[in-house]
C-alpha positions as a Markdown table, in Angstrom:
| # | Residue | x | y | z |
|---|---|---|---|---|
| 1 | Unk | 0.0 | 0.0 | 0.0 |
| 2 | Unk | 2.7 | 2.6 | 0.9 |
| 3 | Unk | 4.4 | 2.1 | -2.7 |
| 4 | Unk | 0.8 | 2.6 | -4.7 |
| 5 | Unk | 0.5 | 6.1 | -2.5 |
| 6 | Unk | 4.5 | 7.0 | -3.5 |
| 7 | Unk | 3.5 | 6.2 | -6.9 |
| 8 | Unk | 0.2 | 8.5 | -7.0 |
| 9 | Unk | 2.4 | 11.2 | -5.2 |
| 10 | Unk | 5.1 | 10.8 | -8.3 |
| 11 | Unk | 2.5 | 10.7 | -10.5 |
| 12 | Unk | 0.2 | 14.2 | -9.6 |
| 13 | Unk | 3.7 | 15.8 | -8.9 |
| 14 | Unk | 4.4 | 14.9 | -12.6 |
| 15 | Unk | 1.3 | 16.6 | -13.7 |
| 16 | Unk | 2.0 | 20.0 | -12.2 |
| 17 | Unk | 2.5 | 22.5 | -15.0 |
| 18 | Unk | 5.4 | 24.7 | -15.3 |
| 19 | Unk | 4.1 | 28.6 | -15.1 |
| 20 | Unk | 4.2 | 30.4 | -18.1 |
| 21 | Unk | 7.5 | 32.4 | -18.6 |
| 22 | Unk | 7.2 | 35.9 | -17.3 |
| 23 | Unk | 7.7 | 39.1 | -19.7 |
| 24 | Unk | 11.0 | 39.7 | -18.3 |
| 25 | Unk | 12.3 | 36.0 | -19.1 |
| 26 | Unk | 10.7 | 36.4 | -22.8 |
| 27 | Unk | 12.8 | 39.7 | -23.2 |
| 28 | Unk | 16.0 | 37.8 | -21.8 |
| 29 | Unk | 15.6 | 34.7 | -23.7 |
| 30 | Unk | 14.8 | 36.7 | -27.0 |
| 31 | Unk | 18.0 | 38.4 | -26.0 |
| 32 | Unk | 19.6 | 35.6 | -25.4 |
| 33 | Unk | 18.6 | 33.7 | -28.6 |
| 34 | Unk | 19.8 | 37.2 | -30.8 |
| 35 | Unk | 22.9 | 37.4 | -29.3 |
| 36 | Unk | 23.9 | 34.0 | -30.1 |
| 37 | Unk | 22.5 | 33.9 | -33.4 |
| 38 | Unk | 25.2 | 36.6 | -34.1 |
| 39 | Unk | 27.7 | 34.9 | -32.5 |
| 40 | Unk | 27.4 | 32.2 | -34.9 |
| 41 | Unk | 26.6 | 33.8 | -38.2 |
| 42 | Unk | 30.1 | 36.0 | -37.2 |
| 43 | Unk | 32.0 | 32.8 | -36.4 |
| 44 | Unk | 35.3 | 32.4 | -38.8 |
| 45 | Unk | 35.9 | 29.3 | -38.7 |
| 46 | Unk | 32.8 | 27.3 | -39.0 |
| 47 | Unk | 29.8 | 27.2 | -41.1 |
| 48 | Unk | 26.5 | 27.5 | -38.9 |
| 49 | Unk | 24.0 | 28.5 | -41.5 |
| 50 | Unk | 22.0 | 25.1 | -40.4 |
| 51 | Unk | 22.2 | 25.6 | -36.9 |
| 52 | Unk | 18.7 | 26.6 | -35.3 |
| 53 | Unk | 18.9 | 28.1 | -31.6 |
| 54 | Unk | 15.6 | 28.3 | -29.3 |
| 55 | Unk | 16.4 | 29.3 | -25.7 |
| 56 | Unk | 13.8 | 29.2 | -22.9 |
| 57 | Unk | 14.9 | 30.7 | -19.4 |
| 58 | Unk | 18.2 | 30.5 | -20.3 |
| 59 | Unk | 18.1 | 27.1 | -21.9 |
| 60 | Unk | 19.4 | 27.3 | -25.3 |
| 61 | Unk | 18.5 | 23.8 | -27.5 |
| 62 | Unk | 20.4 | 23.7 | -30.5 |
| 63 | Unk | 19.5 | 22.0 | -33.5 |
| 64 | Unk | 20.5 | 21.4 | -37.5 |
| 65 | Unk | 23.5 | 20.1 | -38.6 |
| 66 | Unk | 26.8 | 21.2 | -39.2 |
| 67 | Unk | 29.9 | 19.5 | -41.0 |
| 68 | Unk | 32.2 | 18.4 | -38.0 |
| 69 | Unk | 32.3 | 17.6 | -34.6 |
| 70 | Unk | 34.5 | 20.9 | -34.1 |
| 71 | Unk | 31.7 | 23.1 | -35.1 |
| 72 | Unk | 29.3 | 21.0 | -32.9 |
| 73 | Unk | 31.8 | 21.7 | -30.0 |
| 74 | Unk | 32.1 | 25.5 | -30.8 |
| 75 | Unk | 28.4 | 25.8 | -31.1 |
| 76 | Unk | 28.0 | 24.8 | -27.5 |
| 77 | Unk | 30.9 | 27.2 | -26.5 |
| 78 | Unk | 29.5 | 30.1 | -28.2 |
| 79 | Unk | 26.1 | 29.6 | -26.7 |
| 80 | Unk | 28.0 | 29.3 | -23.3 |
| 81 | Unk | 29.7 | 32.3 | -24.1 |
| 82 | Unk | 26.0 | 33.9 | -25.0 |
| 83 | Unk | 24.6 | 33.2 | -21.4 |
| 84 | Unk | 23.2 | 29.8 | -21.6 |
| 85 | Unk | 22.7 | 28.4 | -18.0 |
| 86 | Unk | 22.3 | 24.8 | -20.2 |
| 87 | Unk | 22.9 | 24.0 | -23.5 |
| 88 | Unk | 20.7 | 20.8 | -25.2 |
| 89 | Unk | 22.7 | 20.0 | -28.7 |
| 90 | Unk | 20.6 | 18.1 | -30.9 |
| 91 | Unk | 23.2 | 19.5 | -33.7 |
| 92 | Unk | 23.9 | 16.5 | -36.3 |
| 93 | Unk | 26.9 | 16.0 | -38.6 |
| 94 | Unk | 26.3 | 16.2 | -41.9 |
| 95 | Unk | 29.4 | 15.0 | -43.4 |
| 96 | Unk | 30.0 | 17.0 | -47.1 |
| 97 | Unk | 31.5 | 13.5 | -49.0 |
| 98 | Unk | 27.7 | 12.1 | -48.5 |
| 99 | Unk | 26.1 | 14.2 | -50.9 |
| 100 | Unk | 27.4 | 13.5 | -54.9 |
């Protein structure tokens, strides 16, 4: 009996919604998301044209592809760099010598 109450607890605590993200985090992940963008499309070295970034209080996912694991690597940096408290890369590699 004990373990079917834990599980009901875990359960309706799994339920509770997240609030809605306040103006002030909107404006800072918008800011967030811009300044990163930037970072990237300035980048010297890598090629991040297929490299989409969403952040959400200061979580920045980052997805697309890019040609090498290098690029993957300075993606994360740069959105480190940016502010991100967390970065989720979904980035794949897309290898150039696939395509004829």
């Amino acid at each position: 009996m004990p373990l079917l109450v834990g599980c009901c607890l875990l359960l309706a605590a799994a339920c509770v919604e997240v609030p809605a993200r306040t103006a002030a985090e909107v404006a800072a992940d918008v800011a967030l998301t811009e300044r990163l963008q930037a970072s990237l499309s300035a980048d010297p070295m890598f090629y991040f044209a297929h490299v989409d970034v969403e952040a959400q209080r200061a979580v920045v996912t980052l997805n697309g592809y890019v040609q090498t694991r290098e690029a993957k690597f300075q993606a994360r940096r740069l959105a480190k760099r940016a502010g991100a408290v967390r970065v989720v890369d979904l980035i794949k590699l897309d290898r150039e010598d696939k395509h004829p």
